[in-house]
NUDO-395409 format. One record per residue (C-alpha): residue in one letter; chain; x, y, z; residue number from 1. Coordinates in steps of 0.5 Angstrom, whole numbers, plus 500, padded with zeros to 3 digits. Example, Ala and Ser with C-alpha at 12.3 -4.5 7.8 and 13.67 -1.06 7.14 Angstrom:
2
A:A:525:491:516:1;
S:A:527:498:514:2;
***
This chain:
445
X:A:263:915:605:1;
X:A:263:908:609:2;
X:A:259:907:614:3;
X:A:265:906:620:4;
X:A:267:913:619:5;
X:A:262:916:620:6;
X:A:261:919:627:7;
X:A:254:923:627:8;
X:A:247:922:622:9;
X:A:243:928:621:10;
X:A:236:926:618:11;
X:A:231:931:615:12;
X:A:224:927:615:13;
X:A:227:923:621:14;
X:A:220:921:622:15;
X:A:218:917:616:16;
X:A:218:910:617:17;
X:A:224:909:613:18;
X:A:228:914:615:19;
X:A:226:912:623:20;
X:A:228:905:623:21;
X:A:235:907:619:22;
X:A:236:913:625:23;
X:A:234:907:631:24;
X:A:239:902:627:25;
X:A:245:907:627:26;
X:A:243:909:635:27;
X:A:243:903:637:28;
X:A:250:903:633:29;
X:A:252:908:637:30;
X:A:253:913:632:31;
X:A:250:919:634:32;
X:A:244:921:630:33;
X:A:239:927:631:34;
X:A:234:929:626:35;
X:A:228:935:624:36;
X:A:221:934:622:37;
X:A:216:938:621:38;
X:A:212:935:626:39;
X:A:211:931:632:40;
X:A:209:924:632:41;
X:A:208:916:636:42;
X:A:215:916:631:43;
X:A:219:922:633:44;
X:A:217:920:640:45;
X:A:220:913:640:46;
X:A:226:916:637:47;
X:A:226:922:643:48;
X:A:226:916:648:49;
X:A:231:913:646:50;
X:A:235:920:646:51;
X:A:235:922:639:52;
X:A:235:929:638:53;
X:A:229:932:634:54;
X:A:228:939:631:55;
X:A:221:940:629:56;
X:A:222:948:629:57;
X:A:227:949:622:58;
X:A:231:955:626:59;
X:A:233:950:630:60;
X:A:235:945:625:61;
X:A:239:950:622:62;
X:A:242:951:628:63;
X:A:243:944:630:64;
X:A:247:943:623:65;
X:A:251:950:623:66;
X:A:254:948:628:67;
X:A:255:940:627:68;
X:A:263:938:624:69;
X:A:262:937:616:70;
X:A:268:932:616:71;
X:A:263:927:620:72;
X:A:257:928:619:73;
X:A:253:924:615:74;
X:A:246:929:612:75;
X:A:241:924:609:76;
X:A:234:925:607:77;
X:A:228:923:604:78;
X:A:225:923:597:79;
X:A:219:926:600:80;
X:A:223:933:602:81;
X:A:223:939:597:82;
X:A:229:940:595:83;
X:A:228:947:596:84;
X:A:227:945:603:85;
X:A:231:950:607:86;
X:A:234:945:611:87;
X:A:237:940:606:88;
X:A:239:947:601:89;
X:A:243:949:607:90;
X:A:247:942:608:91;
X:A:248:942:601:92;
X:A:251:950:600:93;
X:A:254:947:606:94;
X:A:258:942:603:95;
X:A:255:936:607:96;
X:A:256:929:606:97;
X:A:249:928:603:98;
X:A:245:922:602:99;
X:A:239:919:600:100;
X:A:235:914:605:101;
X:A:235:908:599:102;
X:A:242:910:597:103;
X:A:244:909:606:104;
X:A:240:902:606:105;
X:A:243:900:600:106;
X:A:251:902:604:107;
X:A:248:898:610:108;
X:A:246:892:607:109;
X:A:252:891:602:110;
X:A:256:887:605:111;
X:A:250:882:608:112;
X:A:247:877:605:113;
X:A:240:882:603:114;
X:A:234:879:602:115;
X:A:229:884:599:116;
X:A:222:885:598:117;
X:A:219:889:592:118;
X:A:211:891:590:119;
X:A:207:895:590:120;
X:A:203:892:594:121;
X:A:205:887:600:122;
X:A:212:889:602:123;
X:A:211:892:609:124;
X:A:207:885:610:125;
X:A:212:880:607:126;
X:A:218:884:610:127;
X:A:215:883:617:128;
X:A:212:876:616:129;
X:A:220:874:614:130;
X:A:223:878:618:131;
X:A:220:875:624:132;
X:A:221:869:621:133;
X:A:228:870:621:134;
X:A:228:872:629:135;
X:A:224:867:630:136;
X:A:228:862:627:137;
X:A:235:864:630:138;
X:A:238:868:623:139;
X:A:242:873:624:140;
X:A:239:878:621:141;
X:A:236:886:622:142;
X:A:229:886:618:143;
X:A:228:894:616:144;
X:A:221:894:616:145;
X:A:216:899:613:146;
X:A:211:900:619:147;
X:A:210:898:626:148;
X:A:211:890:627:149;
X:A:206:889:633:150;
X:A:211:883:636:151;
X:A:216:888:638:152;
X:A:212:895:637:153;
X:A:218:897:632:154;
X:A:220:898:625:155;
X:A:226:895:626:156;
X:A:228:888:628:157;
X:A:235:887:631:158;
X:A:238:880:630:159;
X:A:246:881:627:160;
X:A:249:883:621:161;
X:A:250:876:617:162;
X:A:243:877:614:163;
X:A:239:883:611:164;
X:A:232:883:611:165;
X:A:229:890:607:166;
X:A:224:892:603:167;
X:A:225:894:596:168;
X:A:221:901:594:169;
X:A:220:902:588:170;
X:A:218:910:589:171;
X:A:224:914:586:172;
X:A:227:908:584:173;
X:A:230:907:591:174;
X:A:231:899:590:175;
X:A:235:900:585:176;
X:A:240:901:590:177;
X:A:240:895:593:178;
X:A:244:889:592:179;
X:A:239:883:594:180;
X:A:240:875:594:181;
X:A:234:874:594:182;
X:A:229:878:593:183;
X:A:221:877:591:184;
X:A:216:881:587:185;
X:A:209:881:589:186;
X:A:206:886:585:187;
X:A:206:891:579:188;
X:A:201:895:579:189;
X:A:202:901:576:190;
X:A:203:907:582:191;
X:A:207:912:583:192;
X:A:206:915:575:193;
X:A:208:923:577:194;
X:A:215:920:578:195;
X:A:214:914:572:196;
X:A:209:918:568:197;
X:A:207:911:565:198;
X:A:206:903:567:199;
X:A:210:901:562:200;
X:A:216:905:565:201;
X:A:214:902:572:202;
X:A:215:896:569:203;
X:A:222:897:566:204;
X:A:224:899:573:205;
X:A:222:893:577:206;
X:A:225:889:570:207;
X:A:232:893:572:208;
X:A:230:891:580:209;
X:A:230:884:577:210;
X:A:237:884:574:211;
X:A:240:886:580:212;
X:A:238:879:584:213;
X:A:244:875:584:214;
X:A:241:869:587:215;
X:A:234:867:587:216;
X:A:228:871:585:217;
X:A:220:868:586:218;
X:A:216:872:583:219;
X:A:208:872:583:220;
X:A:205:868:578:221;
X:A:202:872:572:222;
X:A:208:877:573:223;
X:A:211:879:567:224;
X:A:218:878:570:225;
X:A:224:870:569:226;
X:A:223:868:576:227;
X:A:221:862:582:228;
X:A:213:863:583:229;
X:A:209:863:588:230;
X:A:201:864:589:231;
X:A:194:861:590:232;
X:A:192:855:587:233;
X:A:194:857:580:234;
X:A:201:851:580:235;
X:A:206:856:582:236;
X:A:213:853:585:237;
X:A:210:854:591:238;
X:A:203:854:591:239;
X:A:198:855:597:240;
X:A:192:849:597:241;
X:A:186:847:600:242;
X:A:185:855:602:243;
X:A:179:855:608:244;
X:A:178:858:614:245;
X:A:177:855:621:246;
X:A:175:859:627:247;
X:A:177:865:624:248;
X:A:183:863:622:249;
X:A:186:863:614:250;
X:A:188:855:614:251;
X:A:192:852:608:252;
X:A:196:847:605:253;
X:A:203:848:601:254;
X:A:207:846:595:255;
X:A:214:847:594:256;
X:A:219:845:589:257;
X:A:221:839:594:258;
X:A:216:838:599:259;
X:A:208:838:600:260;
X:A:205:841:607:261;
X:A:199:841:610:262;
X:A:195:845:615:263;
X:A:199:851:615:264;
X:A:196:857:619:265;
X:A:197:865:619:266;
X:A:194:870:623:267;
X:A:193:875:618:268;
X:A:186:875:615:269;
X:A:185:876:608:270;
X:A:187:871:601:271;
X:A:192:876:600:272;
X:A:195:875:606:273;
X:A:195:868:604:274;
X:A:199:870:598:275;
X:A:204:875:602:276;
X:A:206:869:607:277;
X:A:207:864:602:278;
X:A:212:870:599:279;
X:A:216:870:606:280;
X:A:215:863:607:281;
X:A:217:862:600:282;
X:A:225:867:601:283;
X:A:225:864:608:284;
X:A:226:857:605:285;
X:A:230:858:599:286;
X:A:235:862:604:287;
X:A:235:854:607:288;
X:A:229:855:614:289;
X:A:225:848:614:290;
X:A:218:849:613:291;
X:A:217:846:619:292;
X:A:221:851:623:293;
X:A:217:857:619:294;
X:A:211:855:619:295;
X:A:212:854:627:296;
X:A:215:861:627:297;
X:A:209:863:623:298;
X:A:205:861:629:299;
X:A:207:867:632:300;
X:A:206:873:628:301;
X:A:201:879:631:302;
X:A:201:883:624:303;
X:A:203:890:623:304;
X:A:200:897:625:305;
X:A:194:900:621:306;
X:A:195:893:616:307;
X:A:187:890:617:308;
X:A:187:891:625:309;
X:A:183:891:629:310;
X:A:181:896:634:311;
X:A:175:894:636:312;
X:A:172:887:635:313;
X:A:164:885:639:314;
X:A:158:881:635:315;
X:A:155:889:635:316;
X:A:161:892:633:317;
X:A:168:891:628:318;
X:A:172:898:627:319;
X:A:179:895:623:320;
X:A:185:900:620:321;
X:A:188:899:614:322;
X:A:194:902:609:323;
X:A:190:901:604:324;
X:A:191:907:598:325;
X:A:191:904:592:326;
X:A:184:901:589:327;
X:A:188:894:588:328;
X:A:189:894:596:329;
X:A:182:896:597:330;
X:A:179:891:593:331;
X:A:184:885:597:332;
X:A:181:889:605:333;
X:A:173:889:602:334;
X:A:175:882:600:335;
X:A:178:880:607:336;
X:A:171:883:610:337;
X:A:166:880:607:338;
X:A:170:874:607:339;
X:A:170:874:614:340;
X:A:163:878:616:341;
X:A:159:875:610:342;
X:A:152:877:613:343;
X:A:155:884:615:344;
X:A:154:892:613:345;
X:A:160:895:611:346;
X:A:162:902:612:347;
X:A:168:905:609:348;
X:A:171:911:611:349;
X:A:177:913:606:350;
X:A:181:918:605:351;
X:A:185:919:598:352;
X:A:193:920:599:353;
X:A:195:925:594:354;
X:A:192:929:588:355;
X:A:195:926:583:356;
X:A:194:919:584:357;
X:A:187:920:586:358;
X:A:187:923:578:359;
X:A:189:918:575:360;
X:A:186:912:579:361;
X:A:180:916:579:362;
X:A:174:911:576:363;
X:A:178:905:580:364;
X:A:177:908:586:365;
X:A:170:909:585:366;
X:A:170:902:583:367;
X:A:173:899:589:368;
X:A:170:903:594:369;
X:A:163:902:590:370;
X:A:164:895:593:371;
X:A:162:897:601:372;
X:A:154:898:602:373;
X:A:156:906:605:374;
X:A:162:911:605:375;
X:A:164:917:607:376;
X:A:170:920:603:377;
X:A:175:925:607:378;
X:A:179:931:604:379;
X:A:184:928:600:380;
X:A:191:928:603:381;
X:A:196:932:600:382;
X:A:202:930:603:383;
X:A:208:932:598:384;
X:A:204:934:593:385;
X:A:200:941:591:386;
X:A:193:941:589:387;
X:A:191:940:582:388;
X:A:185:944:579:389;
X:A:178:939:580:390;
X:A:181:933:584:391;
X:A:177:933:590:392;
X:A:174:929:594:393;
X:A:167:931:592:394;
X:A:169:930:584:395;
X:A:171:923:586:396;
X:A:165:922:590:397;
X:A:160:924:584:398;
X:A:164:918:580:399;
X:A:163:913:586:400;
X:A:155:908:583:401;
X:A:152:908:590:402;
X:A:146:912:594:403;
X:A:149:912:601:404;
X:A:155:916:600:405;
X:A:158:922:603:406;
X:A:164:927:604:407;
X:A:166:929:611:408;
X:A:171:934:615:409;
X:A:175:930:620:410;
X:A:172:934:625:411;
X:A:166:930:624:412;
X:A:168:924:623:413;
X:A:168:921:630:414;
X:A:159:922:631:415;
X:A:158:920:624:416;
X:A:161:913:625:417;
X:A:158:913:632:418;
X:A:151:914:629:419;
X:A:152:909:623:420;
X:A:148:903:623:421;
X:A:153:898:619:422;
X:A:155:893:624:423;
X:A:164:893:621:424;
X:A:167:900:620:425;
X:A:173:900:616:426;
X:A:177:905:615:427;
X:A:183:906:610:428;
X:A:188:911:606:429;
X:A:195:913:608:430;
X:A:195:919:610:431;
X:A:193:922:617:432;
X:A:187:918:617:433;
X:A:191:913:622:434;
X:A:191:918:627:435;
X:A:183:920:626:436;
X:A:181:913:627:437;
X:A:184:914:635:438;
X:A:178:917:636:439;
X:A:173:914:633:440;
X:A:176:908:637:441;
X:A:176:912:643:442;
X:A:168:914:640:443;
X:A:165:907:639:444;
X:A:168:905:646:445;
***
């Protein structure tokens, strides 16, 4: 099925966040795109206001799809759905066309020049980070993003149909539905093992990526994959130098293949956001912007929603959100803080995403964690998963080497952190923390 003849999109999961930027970009194509979840979100709201149709009862996405023309309408859904769910069972025993949402991004960006970000850490960042930069530098190029930009509050960066920029997810083996130019890997870690069931199958799946790159690839040094590198003073094509901060603000230099740079800057705290804007720097100058145009663009960039924000910031109190669910990712934050609040207390609150992946990290979560001065564990987020017997969060609290540590409910939560004594509260996780820490916001205020 090609894009131009399909007149109506149908999303079950619409408010995912890949899912929600692909139903914005096929709306402001004029197509006409509705959609069912299971619940309301920020997300769904902002698609309901720019008039998408979404269902959160299942009845009346039955309804809404009993009564849709098969012949022009196009069912895409997420990974994330059960494939039992009645929705997506009734469209297949309807014989709609179906598509997943990687095999769509992938039909979208085709016949574009694309340019993929992959990882299992960084690719919200990186893409956003390019994205902008191609914005800003007057590429005419939409960015598919994996979370909210905070410049233009959307996943989605509208800027012609020349140029793609995506992120390349490895869950489900989704990139491999891409068709990228110019792609970047920025980390291999392994993740994702109840769809792999090893780190060596993850590997193969990111080597597969690698053969689909028909331009040039960049590559973190140290990976185990042929490419452009790039990284933090190790001798990488490109290679951030010279690391410091000045007024709270992470300064570098750099060095390409051609040329030598001084005092780029970035808003974004941490040295692994010194690494994911070399990335994005790194795949806008092998598509051919200046750097003095990029590091200007960069300039510019407010971050991304719930990737190290800040939510209050004073000399007595500092909450920042953060993605953070893979202890590889809580150990570049943790990084990031005491870099920046060296004389400072930390209190984390984390909340596991998903039984199988807080088994199987178990001992590297309480490594991670191990790391702040005290800790409150919320219940384990289940998203698509069912429990599994003995992983909880107090079974994983038993593992983590230190005195001041706690489960809690989410009810709770809000008085404990007012009451708490360290002066940085760092929240973090993947599930519905991010709607928690609105209230504990509003606490602390």
């Amino acid at each position: 099925m090609r894009i131009k003849d399909i007149h109506r999109v149908y999303f079950i999961g619409i408010g995912g966040i890949g899912m929600s930027a692909l139903a914005r970009y096929l709306k402001e194509g004029g197509k006409k795109v509705a959609g069912y979840d299971r619940a309301p979100s920020n997300m769904t709201d902002a698609l309901q206001s720019l008039g998408i149709d979404v269902q959160f009862d299942v009845a009346a996405a039955l309804g809404a799809c009993s009564t849709a023309d098969k012949s022009e309408t196009l069912v895409v859904y997420t990974p994330a759905i059960a494939a039992d769910h009645p929705v997506l069972a009734h469209c297949i025993a309807a014989g709609f066309s179906l598509m997943k949402r990687a095999e769509l991004l992938g039909t979208i960006t085709r016949n574009t020049t694309c340019l993929a970000v992959a990882g299992t850490h960084g690719k919200t960042t990186i893409t956003a980070i390019l994205g902008h930069i191609m914005k800003e530098t007057g590429a005419a190029a939409t960015s598919f993003l994996g979370g909210i930009a905070e410049n233009y509050q959307s996943n989605l960066i509208l800027g012609g149909d020349e140029v793609s920029v995506v992120e390349a997810d490895e869950f489900d083996r989704s990139f491999l539905q891409l068709s990228p130019q110019i792609a970047c890997i920025n980390a291999m870690d392994a993740d994702h093992l109840d769809i792999y069931g090893s780190a060596e199958a993850l590997t193969a799946s990111f080597q597969a990526f690698s053969q689909k790159v028909t331009g040039d690839l960049y590559v973190q040094k140290g990976l185990p994959i042929e490419g452009i590198t790039y990284g933090l003073e190790v001798g990488a094509a490109y290679d951030a130098r010279n690391i410091r901060i000045e007024q709270g603000q992470y300064v570098f230099d750099l060095k390409t293949p051609t040329d030598y740079i001084h005092n780029i800057k970035t808003t974004l705290p941490g040295r692994h956001n010194v690494l994911n804007t070399v990335a994005a720097l790194a795949m806008a100058n092998g598509y051919g912007i200046p750097l003095t145009a990029i590091a200007r663009a960069l300039l510019t960039f407010k971050g991304i929603k719930r990737r190290f924000s800040y939510r209050l910031k004073s000399e007595d109190r500092v909450l920042i959100d953060d993605y953070a669910h893979h202890p590889a990712e809580i150990d570049a934050v943790v990084s990031a803080v005491r870099e920046l609040y060296p004389s400072k207390e930390v209190l984390g609150v984390f909340q596991p995403h998903l039984f199988s992946r807080t088994r199987d990290f178990a001992d590297d979560f309480a490594r991670s964690l191990s790391q702040l001065d005290a800790l409150i564990l919320l219940d384990i987020y289940p998203a698509r998963e069912r429990p599994i017997s003995g992983v909880t969060a107090p079974w994983l609290l038993e593992k983590v080497p230190m005195k001041n540590k706690r489960c809690a409910s989410k009810a709770s939560l809000p008085e404990l952190v007012r009451g708490a004594e360290e002066q940085v509260v760092l929240m973090m996780g993947a599930g519905d923390i991010g709607v928690l820490v609105n209230k504990v916001t509003e606490i602390l205020s």
